[in-house]
C-alpha positions as CSV (number, residue, x, y, z in Angstrom):
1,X,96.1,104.5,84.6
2,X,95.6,101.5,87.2
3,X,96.9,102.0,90.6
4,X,97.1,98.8,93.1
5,X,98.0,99.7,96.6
6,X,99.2,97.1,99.2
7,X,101.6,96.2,102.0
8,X,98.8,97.4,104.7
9,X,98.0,95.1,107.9
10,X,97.6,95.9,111.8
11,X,100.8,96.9,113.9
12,X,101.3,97.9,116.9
13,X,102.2,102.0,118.3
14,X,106.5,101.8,117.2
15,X,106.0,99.6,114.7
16,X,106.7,99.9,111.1
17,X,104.9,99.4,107.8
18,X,106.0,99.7,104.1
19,X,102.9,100.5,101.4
20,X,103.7,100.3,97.8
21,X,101.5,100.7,94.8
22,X,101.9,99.4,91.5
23,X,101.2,101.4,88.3
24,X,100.1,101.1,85.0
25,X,100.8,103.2,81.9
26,X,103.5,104.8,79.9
27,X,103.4,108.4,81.4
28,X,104.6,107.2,85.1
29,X,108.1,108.9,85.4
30,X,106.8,111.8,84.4
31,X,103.8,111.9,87.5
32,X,103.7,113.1,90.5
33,X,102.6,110.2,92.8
34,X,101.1,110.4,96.6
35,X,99.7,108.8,99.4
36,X,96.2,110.1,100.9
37,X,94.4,108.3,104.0
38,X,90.7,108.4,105.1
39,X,90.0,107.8,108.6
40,X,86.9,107.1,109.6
41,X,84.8,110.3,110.0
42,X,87.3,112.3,108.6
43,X,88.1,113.8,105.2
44,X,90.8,112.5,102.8
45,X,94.3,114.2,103.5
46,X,97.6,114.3,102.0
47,X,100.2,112.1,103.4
48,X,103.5,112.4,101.7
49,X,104.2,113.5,97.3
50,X,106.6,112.5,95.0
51,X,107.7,114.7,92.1
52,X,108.8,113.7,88.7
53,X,112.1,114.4,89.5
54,X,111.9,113.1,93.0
55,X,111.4,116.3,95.2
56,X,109.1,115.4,98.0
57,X,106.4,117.1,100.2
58,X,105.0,115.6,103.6
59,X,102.4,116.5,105.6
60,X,103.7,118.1,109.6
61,X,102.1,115.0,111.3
62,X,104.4,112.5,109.3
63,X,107.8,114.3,109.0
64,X,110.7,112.5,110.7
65,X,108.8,109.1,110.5
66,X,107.6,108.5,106.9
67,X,109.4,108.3,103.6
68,X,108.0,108.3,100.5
69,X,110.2,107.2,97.3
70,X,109.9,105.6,94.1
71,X,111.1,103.7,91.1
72,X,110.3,104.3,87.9
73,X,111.6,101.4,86.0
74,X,109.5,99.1,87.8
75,X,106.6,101.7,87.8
76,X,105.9,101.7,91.7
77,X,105.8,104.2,94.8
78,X,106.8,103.4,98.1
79,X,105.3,104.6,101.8
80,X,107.9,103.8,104.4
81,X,106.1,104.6,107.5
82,X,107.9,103.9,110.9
83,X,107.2,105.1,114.5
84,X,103.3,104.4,113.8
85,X,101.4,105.7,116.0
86,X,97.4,104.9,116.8
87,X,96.5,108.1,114.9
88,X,98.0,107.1,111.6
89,X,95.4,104.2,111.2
90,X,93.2,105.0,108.2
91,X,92.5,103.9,104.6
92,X,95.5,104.8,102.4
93,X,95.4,105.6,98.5
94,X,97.6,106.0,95.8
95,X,97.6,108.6,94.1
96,X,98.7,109.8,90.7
97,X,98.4,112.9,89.2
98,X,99.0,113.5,84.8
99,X,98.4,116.8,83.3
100,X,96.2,117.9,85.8
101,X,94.2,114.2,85.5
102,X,93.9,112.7,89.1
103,X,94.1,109.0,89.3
104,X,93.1,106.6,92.2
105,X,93.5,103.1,93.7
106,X,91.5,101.3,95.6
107,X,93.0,101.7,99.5
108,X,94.9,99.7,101.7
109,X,94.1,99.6,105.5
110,X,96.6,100.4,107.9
111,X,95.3,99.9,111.9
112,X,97.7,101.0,114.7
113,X,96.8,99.3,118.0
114,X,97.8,100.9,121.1
């Protein structure tokens, strides 16, 4: 499984940023897929999941302001992430997870000026 994140970039606090990340492999509809971020200093968290069958899971700090979605036939996951505030700015992964397997891209900056 090859994961290729992108879409990141500098915006200001309001503004609005769209990640996807492009997968590889057969089992993708059937993985769940998320979006982590690493700030500086900090420890890797969960941003937002996607099920298999499209139920989703955000973290508190993101509710209301990101969406995460997907589409199988093309074999990609989305981040919509709107009302960004300065806090938000990190590194942010793809994620998949198969049969207990976690798979990882290489991240995708995302700076929030304020």
């Amino acid at each position: 499984v090859q994961l290729q994140a992108s879409g990141g970039g500098l915006v200001q606090a309001g503004g609005s940023l769209r990640l996807s990340c492009a997968a590889s492999g057969s089992a993708f509809s059937f993985s769940a897929m998320g979006w982590y971020r690493q700030a500086p200093g900090k420890q890797r968290e969960l941003v937002a999941v996607i099920q298999a069958r499209y139920s989703t899971t955000y973290t508190d700090s993101v509710k209301g302001r990101f969406t995460i979605s997907r589409d199988n036939a093309k074999k990609m996951v989305y981040l919509q992430m709107n009302s960004l505030k300065p806090e938000d700015s990190a590194v942010y992964y793809c994620n998949s997870r198969q049969m207990g397997m976690d798979y990882w891209g290489k991240g995708t900056q995302v700076t929030v000026s304020s």
